[in-house]
TORPADREN-152049 format. One record per residue: residue in three letters; x, y, z of N, C-alpha, C in turn. Coordinates in steps of 0.2 Angstrom, whole numbers, plus 5000, padded with zeros to 4 digits. Each point is the difference from the previous one (the first is absolute). Layout:
BEGIN
(pt 'ALA', (X, Y, Z), (X, Y, Z), (X, Y, Z));
...
//
This chain:
BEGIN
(pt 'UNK', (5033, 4975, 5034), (4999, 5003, 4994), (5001, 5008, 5001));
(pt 'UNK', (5002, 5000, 4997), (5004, 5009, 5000), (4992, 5005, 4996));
(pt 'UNK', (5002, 5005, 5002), (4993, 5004, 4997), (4995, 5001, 5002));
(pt 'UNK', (4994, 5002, 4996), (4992, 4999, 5001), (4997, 5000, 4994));
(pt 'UNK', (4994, 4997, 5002), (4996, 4999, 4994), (4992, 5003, 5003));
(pt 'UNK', (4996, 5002, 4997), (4991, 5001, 5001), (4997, 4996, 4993));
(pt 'UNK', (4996, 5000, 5000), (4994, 4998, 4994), (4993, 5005, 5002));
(pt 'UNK', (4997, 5002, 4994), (4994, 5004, 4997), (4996, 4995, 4997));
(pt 'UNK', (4994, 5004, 5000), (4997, 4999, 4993), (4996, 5007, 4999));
(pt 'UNK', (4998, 5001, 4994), (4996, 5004, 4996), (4994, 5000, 4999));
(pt 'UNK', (4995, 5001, 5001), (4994, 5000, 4996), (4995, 4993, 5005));
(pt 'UNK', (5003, 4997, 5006), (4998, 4993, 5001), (4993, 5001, 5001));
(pt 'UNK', (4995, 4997, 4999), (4993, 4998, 5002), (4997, 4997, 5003));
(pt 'UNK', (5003, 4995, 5002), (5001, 4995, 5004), (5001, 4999, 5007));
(pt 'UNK', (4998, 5000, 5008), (5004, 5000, 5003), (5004, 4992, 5001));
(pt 'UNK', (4996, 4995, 4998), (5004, 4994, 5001), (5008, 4999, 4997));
(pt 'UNK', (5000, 5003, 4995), (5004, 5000, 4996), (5006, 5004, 5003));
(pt 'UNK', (4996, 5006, 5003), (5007, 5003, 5005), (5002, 5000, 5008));
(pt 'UNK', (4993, 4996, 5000), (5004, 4997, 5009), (5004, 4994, 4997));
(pt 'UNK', (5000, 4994, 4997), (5004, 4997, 4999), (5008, 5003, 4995));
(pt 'UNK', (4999, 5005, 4997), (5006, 5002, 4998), (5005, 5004, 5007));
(pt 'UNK', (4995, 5004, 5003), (5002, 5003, 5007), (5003, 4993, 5005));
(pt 'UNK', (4997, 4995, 5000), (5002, 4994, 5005), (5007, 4998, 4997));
(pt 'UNK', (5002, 4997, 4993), (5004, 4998, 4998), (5005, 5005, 5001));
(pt 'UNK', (4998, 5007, 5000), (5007, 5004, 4999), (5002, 5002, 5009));
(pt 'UNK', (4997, 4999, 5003), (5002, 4998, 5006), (5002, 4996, 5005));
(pt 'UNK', (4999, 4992, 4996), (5005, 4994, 5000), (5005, 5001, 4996));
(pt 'UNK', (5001, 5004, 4995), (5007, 5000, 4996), (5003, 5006, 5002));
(pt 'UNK', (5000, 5004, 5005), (5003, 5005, 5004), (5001, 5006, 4997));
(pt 'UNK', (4991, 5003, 4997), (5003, 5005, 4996), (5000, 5007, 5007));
(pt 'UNK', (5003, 5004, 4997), (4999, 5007, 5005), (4994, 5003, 5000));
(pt 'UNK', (4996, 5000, 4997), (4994, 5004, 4997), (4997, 4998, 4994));
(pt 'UNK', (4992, 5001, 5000), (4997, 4999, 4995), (4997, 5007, 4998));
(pt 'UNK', (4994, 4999, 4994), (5000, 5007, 4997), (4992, 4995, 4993));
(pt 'UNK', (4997, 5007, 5002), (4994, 5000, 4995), (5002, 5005, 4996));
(pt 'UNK', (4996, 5001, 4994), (4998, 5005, 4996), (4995, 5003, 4997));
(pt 'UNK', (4995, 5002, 5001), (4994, 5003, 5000), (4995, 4991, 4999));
(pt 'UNK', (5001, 4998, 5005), (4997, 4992, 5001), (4993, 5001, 5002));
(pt 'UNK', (4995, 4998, 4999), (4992, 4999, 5000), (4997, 4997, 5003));
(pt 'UNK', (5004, 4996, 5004), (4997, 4992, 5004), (4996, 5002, 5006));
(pt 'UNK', (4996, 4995, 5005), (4999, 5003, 5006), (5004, 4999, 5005));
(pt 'UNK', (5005, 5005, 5003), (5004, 4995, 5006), (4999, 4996, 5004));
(pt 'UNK', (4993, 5001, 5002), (4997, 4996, 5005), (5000, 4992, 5001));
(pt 'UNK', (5001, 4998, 4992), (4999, 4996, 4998), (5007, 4995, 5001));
(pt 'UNK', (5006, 5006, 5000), (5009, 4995, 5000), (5000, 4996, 5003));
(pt 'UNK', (4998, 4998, 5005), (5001, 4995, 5007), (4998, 4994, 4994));
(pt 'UNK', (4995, 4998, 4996), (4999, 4995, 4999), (5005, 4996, 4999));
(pt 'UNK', (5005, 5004, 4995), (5007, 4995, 4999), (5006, 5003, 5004));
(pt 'UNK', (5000, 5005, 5003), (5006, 5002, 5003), (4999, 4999, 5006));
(pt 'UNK', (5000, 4992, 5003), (5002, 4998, 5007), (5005, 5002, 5004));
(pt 'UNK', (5005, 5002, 4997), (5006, 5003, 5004), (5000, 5005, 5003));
(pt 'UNK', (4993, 5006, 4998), (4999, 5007, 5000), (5006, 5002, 4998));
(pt 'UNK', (5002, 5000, 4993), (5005, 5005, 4998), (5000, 5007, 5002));
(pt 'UNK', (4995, 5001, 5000), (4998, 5009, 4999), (5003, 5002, 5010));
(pt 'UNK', (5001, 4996, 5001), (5001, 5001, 5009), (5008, 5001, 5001));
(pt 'UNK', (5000, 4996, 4995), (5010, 4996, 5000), (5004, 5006, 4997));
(pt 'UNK', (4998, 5002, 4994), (5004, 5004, 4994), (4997, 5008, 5000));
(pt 'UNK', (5004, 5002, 4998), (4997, 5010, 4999), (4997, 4997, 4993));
(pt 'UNK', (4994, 5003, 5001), (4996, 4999, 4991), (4997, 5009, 4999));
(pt 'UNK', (5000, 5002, 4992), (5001, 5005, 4998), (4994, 4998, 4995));
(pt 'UNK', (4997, 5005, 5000), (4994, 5002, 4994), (5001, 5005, 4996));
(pt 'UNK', (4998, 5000, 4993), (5004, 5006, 4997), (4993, 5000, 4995));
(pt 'UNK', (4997, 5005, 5001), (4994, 5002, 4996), (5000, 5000, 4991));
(pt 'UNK', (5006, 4999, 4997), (5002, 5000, 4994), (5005, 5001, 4998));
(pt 'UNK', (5004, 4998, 4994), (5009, 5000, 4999), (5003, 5009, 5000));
(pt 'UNK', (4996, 5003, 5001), (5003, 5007, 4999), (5001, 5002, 5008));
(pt 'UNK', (4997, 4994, 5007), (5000, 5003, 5007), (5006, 4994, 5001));
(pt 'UNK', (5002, 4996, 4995), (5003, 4994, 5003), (5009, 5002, 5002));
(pt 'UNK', (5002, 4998, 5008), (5007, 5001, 5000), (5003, 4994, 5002));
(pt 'UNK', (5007, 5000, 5000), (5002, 4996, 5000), (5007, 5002, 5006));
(pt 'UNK', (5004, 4997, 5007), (5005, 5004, 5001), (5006, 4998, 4995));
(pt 'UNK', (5002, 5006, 5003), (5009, 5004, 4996), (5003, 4993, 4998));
(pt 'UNK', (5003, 4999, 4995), (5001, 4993, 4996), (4998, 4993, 5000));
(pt 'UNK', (4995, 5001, 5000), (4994, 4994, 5001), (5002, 5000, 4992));
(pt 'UNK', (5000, 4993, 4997), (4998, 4998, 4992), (4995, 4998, 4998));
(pt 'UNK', (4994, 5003, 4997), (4995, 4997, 4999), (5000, 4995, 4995));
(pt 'UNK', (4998, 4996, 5000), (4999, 4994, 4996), (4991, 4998, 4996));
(pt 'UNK', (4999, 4999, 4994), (4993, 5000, 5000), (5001, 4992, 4997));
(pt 'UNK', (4994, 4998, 5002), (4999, 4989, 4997), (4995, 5003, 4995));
(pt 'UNK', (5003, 5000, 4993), (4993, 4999, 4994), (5000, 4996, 4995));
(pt 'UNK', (4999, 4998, 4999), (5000, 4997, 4994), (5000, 5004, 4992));
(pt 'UNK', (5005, 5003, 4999), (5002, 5004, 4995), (5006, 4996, 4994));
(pt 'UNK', (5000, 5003, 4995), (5004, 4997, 4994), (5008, 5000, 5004));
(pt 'UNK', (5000, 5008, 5001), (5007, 5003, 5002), (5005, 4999, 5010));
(pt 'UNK', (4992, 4995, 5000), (5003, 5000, 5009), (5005, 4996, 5000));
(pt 'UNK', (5002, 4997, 5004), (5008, 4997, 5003), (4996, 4993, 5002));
(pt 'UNK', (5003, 4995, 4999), (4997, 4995, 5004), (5002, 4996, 5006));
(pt 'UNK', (4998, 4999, 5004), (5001, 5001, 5007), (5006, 4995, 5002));
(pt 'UNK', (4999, 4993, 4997), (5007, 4996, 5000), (5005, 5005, 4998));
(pt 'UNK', (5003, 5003, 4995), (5004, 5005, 4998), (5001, 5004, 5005));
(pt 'UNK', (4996, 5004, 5003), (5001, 5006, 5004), (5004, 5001, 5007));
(pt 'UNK', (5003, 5006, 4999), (5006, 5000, 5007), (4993, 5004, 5004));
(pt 'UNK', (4999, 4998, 5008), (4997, 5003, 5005), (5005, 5006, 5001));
(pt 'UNK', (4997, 5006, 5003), (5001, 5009, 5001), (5000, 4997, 5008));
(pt 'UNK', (5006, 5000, 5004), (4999, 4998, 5004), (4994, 5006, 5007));
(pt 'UNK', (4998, 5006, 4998), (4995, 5002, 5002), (4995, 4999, 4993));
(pt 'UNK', (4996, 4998, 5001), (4992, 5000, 4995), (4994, 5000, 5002));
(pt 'UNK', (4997, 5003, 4998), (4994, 5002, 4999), (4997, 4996, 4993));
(pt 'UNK', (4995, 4993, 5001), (4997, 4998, 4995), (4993, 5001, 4999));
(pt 'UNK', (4997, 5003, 4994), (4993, 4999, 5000), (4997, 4996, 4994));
(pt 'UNK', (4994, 4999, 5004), (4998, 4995, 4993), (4992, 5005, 5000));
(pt 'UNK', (4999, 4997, 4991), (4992, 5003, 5000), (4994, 4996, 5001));
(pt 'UNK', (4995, 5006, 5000), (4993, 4994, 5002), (4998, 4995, 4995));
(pt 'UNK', (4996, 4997, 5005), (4996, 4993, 4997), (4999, 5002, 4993));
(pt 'UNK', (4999, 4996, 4993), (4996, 5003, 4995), (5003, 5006, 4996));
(pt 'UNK', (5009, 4999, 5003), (4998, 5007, 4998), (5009, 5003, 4999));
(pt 'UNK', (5001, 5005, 4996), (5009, 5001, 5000), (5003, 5006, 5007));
(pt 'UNK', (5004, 5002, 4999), (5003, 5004, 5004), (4997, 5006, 4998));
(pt 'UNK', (5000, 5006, 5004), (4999, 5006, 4995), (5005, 5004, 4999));
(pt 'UNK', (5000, 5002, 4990), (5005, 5002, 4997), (5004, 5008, 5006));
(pt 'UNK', (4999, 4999, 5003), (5005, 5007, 5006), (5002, 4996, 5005));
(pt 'UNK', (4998, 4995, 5003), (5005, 4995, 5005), (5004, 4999, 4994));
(pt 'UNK', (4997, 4997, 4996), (5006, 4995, 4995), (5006, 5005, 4999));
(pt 'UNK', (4998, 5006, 4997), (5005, 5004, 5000), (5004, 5003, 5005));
(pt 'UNK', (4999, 4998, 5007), (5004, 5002, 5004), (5004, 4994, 5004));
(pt 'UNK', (5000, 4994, 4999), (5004, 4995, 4999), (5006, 5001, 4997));
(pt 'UNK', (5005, 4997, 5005), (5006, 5000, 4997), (5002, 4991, 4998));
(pt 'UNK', (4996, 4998, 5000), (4999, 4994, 4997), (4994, 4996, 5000));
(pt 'UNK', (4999, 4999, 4994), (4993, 4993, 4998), (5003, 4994, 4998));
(pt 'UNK', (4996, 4995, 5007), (5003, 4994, 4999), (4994, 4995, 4999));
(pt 'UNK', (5000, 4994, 4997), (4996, 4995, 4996), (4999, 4994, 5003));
(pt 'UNK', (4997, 4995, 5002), (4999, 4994, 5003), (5000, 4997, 4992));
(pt 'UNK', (5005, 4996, 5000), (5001, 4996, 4992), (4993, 4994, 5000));
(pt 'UNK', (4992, 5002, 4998), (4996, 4995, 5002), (4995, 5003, 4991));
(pt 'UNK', (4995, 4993, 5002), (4997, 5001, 4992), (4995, 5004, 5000));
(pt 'UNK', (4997, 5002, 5008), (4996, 5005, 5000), (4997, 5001, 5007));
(pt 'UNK', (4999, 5007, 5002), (4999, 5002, 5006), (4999, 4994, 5007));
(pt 'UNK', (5002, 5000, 5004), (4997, 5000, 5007), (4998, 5004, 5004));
(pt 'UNK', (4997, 5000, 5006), (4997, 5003, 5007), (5005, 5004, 5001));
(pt 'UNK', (4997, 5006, 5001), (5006, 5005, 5002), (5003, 5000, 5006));
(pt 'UNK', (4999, 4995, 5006), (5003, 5001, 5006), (5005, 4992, 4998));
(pt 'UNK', (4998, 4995, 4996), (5003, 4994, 4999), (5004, 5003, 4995));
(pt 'UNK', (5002, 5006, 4996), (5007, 5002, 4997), (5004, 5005, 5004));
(pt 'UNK', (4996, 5001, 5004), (5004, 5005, 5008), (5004, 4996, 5001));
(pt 'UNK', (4998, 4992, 5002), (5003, 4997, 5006), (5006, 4996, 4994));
(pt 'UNK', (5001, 5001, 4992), (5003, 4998, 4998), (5005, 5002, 5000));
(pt 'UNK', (4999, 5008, 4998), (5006, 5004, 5000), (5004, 5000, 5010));
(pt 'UNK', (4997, 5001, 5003), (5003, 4998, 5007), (5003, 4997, 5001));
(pt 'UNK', (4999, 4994, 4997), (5003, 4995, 5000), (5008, 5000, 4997));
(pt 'UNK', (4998, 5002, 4993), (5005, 5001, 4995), (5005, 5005, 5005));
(pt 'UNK', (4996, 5004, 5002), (5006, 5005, 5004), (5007, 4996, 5005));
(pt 'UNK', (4995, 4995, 5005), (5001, 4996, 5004), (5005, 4996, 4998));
(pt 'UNK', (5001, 4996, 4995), (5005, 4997, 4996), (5005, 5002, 4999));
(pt 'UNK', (5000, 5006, 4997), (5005, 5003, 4996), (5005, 5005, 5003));
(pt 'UNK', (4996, 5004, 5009), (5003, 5003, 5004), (5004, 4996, 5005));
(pt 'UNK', (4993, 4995, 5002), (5002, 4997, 5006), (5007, 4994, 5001));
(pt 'UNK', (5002, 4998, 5005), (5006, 4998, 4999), (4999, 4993, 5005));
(pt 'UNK', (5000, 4994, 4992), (4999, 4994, 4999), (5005, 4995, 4997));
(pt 'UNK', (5000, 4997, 5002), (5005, 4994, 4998), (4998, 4999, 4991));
(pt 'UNK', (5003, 4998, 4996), (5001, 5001, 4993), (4995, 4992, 4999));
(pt 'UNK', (4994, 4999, 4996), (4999, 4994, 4998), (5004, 4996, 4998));
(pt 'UNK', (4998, 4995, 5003), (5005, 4994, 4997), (4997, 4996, 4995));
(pt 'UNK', (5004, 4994, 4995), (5002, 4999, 4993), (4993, 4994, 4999));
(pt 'UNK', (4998, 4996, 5008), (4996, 4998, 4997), (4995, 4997, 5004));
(pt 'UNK', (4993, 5002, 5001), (4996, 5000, 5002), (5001, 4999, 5008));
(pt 'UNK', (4995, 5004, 5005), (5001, 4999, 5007), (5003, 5007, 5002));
(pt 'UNK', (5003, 5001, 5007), (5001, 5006, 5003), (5009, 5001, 5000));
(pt 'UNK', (5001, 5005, 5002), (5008, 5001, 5000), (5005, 4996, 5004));
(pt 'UNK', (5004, 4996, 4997), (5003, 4996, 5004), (5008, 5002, 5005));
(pt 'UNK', (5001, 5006, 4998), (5004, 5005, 5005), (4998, 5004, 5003));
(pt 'UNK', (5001, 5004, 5008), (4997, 5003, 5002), (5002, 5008, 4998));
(pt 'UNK', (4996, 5006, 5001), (5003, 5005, 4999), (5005, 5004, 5002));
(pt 'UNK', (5005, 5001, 4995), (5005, 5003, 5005), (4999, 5006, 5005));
(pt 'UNK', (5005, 5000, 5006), (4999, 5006, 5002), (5003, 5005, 4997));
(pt 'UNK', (4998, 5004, 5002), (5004, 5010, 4996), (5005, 5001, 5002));
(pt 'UNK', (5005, 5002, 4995), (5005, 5002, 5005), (5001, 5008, 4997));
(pt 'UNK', (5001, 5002, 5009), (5002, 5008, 4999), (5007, 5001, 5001));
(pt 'UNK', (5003, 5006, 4998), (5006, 5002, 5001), (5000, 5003, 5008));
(pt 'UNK', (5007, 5002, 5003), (5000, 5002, 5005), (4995, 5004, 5004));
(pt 'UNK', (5001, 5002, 5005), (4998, 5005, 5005), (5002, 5007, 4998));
(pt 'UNK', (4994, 5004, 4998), (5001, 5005, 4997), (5007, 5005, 5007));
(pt 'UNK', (4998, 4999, 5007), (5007, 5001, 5004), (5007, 4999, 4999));
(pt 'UNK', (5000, 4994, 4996), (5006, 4998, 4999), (5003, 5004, 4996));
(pt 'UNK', (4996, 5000, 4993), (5002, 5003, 4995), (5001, 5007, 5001));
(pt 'UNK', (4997, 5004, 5004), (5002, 5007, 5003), (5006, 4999, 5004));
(pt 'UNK', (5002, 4997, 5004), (5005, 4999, 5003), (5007, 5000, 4995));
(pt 'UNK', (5000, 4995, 4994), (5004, 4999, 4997), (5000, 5008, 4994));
(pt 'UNK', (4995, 5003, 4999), (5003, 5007, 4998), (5002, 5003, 5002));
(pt 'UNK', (4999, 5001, 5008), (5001, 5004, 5001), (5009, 4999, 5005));
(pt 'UNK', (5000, 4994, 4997), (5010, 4997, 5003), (5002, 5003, 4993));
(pt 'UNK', (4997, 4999, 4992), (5005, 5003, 4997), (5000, 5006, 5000));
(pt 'UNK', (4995, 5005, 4999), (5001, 5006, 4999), (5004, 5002, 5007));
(pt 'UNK', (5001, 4996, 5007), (5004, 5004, 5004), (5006, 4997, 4998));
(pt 'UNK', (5002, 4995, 4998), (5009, 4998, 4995), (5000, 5006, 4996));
(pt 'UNK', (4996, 5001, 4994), (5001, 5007, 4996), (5002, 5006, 5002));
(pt 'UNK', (4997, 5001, 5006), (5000, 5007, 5002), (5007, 4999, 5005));
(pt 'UNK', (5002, 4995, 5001), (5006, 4999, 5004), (5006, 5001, 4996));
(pt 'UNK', (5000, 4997, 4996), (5004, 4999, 4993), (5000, 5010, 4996));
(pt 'UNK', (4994, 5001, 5000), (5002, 5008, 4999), (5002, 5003, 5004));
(pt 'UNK', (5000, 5000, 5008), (5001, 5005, 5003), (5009, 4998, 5001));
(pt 'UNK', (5002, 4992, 4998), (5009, 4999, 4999), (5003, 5003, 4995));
(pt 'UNK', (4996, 5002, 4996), (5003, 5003, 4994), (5000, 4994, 4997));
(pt 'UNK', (4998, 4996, 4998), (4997, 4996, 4995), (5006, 4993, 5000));
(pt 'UNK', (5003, 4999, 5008), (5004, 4996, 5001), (4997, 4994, 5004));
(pt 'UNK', (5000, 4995, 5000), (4995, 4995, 5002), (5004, 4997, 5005));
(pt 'UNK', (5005, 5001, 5002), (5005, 4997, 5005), (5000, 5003, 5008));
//
């Protein structure tokens, strides 16, 4: 899968809530994870983070949305539950993202929000655990980047294998073959535009 992706959360309370968010996001292969003015006690992560995330991944702490950064074309992504967000079956993945979600109990704050360049929705009838809609959207990521065999018509797993990739040539080749025409060109002018 081509790109990167990290996951956040804002406001968490919780640390089980973010060891397990942090564990999922580094079985689904994120580059980095990220808090945002989060309250929980660290000490506490290990209880759901068996994998020591935090050992694995560069993790970022951001004392509130006005210290929060993100690198040079990173797309941040927010998960809320708003009238106007995107719903996530619908959504094209930013092949760099940056996804946050908000605390337990609780919405995004109106300055992250606004600084998304996209709010996307978990189509459900009402809230889950904010590390169990982490590992949604990850997932959804994983589907819709990763390169899998197309399901088939009816029930059970793919009955063709994947194909292989096919590339075009060897980037030598094709310098070779420029640089045969433009020395025919430059042959061609230096005859005086006689090709014999």
């Amino acid at each position: 899968m081509k790109g990167y992706f990290a996951i956040g959360v804002q406001g968490l309370s919780k640390a089980q809530n973010a060891g397990t968010l942090f564990r999922t996001a580094h079985a689904f292969g994120a580059s980095f994870v990220f808090t945002v003015a989060e309250s929980y006690d660290q000490r506490k992560l290990n209880q759901t983070d068996t994998s020591n995330a935090l050992r694995s991944l560069p993790y970022y702490r951001f004392d509130g949305p006005r210290d929060f950064r993100l690198p040079q074309d990173c797309t941040l992504v927010g998960v809320e539950l708003t009238e106007d967000a995107v719903e996530l079956p619908s959504f094209r993945h930013p092949r760099q993202a940056a996804y946050i979600l908000g605390p337990e109990r609780n919405s995004l704050d109106p300055e992250i929000v606004a600084l998304c360049d996209h709010v996307v929705k978990i189509p459900m009838q009402f809230c889950v655990n904010v590390a169990v809609a982490g590992a949604i959207v990850m997932y959804d990521r994983l589907l819709t980047l990763g390169r899998f065999q197309t399901r088939p018509i009816l029930p059970g797993g793919p009955a063709e294998p994947l194909p292989e990739p096919v590339f075009g040539q060897p980037l030598w080749m094709k310098k070779e073959r420029r640089r045969a025409r433009q020395a025919a060109r430059k042959a061609v002018e230096d005859n005086g535009g006689r090709t014999d």
